[in-house]
Each structure stands twice: as C-alpha cells, then as structure tokens.
N, C-alpha and C positions, 0 to 999 in steps of 0.2 A: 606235555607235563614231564616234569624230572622226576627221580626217586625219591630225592628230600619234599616234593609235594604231600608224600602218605606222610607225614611228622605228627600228623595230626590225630593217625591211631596209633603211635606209640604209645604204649601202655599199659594197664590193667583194666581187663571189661569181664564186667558177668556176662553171661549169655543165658537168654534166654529162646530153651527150645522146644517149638510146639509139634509135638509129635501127636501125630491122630493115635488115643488111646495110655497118653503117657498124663503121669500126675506131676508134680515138683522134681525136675532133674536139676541137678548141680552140674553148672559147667563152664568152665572158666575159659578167658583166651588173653594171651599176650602179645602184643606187638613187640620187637625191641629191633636196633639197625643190628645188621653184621658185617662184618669182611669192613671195617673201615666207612661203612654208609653206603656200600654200593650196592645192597640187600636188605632187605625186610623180612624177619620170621616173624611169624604168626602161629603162636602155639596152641592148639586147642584144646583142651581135657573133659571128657563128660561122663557122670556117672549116672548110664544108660546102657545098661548089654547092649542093645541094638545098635547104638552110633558109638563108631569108632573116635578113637582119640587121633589128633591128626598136627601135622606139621607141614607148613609152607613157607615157600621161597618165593618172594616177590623181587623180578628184577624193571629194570627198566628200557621199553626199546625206543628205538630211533625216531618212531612217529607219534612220541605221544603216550601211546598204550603201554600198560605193562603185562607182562606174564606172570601167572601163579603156578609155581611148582608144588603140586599136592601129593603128600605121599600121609597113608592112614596103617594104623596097627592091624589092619586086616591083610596088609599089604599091595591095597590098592594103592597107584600112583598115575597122573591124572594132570591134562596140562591146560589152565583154562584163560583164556583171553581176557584181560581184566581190562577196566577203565576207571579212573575216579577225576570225577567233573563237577564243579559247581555242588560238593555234596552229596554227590550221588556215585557209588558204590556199585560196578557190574560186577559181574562173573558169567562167561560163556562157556560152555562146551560141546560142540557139533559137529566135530571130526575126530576119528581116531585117534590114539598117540599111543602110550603103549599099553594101553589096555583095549578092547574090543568095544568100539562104540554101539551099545546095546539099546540105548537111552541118549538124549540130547539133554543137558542141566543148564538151567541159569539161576544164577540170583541178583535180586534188586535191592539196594539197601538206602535208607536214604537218611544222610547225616545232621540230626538235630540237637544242636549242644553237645551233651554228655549222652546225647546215645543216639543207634542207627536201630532205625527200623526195618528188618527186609523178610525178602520170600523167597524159599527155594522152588523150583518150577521144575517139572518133567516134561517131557515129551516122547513117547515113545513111536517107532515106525508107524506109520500113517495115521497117527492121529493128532490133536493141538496140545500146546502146550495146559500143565496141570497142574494145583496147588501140591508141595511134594510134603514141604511142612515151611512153619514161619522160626527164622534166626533173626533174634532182636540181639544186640549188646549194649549194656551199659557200664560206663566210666565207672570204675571204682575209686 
C-alpha cells in the first residue's frame, strides 16, 4: 500500500470514547495530507483530563506497512506499526522506542462507511492481551 491509500480518512471525525467510568466526552480528530502528500497528521483533541490530546505522523514504508508517529501533551511519544487493509485499521506497539515499553497496545478498527469501529487493547508483562477502552470515529 502507498500513502495516498489512507485518503480515505482525510477529514473531520467525532470520536467516540469509551472510557470505563467516563459519561459524554467530546473529542474530535482530523486527518489532513502534509509535506506535499508525503504524510498524514492526525490530530486528536478530547475533553477528558485523563486522555491526552495527541498528534501523529503517518509515513509510508517500503513493504506496505506504514509508521505512526505519536507524540501526546503529556509528552509521551510512541512509535506504532500501523497497517490499513481491506478496511481494516491496525496499530501495534511491542517494542521499545523512546519511551520504556511498560505495556504492549494495539488497536483494531474496522472501516464502515462514515465510520470505524475499534478497540484499544493492553497487555501487560506476562499476562494476555485486555479491553483498554473502545475508539469509534465518525465522518462529520
């Protein structure tokens, strides 16, 4: 897959997030291209103390795959192996980068119309992966 295959979340999305114990959060995300199309940002915004507001960099590599460059107002930053196939929306993380791999994250999303339904997942040392919370977006 190439960069221009994401074209299809450029845009404006609600997000929907389920946070265990949380009521109506507002929180918006943007896709738009940068650098001439050679990039993807993905902007996040949530009005939640607990989840950070967050910006990313999607490039595109040689096999296919592409990288998500995550950097959040907590000042975590976080580098997660992405795929998007047939609809379907990864995100991995289960190796170091520059922050201390504490935790393993994935998300699953899966692209229906005007919106992706998905799940964030944990895993912590020796045990299996775990609902962490659910990020839905939809098409504004």
């Amino acid at each position: 897959m190439a960069i221009g295959d994401l074209g299809v979340l450029v845009g404006e999305w609600k997000v929907e997030a389920g946070f265990p114990g949380a009521d109506a959060i507002d929180a918006r995300c943007t896709f738009e291209w940068i650098l001439g199309g050679a990039m993807l940002l993905q902007r996040q915004t949530v009005d939640y103390a607990p989840a950070p507001d967050s910006h990313s960099l999607i490039s595109a590599n040689e096999d296919g795959s592409f990288t998500q460059h995550y950097f959040d107002s907590r000042g975590v930053v976080r580098v997660y192996a992405m795929t998007f196939e047939n609809g379907r929306w990864t995100l991995l993380r289960d190796r170091p980068d520059f922050s201390p791999l504490d935790f393993s994250q994935r998300y699953a999303g899966e692209l229906n119309g005007d919106r992706i339904d998905g799940r964030w997942e944990i895993k912590e040392p020796g045990q299996d992966w775990r609902l962490d919370f659910t990020l839905n977006y939809v098409r504004r």
